[in-house]
C-alpha positions in Angstrom: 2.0 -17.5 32.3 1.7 -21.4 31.3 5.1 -21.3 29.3 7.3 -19.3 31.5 10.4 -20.6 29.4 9.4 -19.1 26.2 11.4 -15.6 25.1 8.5 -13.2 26.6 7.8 -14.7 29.4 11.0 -15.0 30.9 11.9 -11.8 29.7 14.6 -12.6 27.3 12.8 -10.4 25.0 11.3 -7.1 25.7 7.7 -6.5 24.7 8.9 -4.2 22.3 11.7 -6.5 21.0 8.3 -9.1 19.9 6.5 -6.5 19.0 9.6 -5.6 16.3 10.4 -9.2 15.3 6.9 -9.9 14.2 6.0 -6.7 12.5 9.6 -7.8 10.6 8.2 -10.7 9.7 5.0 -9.4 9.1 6.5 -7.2 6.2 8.9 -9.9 4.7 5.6 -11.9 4.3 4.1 -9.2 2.5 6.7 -8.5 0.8 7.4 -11.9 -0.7 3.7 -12.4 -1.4 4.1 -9.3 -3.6 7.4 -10.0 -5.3 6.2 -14.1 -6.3 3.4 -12.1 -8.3 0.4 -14.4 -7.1 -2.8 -12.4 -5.7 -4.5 -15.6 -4.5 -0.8 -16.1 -2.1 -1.1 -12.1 -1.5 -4.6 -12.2 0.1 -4.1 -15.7 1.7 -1.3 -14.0 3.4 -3.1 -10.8 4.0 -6.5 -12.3 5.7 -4.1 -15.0 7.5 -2.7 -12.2 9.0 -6.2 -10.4 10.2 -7.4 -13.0 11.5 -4.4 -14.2 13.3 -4.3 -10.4 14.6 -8.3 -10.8 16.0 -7.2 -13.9 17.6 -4.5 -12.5 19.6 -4.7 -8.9 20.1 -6.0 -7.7 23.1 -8.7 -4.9 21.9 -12.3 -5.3 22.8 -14.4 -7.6 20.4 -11.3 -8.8 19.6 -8.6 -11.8 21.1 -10.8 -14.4 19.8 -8.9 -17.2 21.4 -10.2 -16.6 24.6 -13.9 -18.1 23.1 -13.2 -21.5 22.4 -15.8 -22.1 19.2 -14.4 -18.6 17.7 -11.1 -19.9 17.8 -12.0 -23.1 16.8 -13.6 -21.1 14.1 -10.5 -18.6 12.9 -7.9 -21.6 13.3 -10.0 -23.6 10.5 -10.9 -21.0 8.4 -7.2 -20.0 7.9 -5.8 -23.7 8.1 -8.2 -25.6 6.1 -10.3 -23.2 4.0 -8.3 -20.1 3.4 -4.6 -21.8 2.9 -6.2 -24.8 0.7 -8.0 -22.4 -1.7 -5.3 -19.7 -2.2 -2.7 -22.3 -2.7 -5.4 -24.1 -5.2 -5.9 -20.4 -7.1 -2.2 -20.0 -7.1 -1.9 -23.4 -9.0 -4.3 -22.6 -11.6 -2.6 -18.7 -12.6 
């Protein structure tokens, strides 16, 4: 582990403990996505969150960060492409 002070890895917090605060915060995200009305935010949000979830889960053809141009690849496509167009369409409703 290259960050053995961080909650996990010093075993603060059980894997099932993260496992429950991001699937929290996976919901409130949805949720407020859904109750501020905007589809452009809702599917920014929702393809943020599949990609993020093919970068880091550990399931074959998956955990894309372990490829650096694939990661290089998802990191942009959220942070400059997906994010900057969603928020644009969100504008214009």
């Amino acid at each position: 582990v290259n960050k053995p002070t961080l909650p996990l890895a010093s075993g603060e917090y059980s894997p099932a403990m993260g496992v429950a605060i991001v699937s929290v915060f996976a919901a409130m995200s949805f949720g407020l996505g859904w109750v501020v009305g905007s589809p452009p935010l809702f599917w920014a949000l929702f393809i943020s969150f599949v990609l993020g979830t093919a970068y880091s889960v550990n399931l074959p053809y998956f955990r894309w960060k372990r490829f650096a141009v694939v990661a290089a690849l998802c990191i942009l496509g959220v942070r400059a492409v997906i994010v900057q167009l969603a928020f644009f369409l969100h504008i214009q409703v």
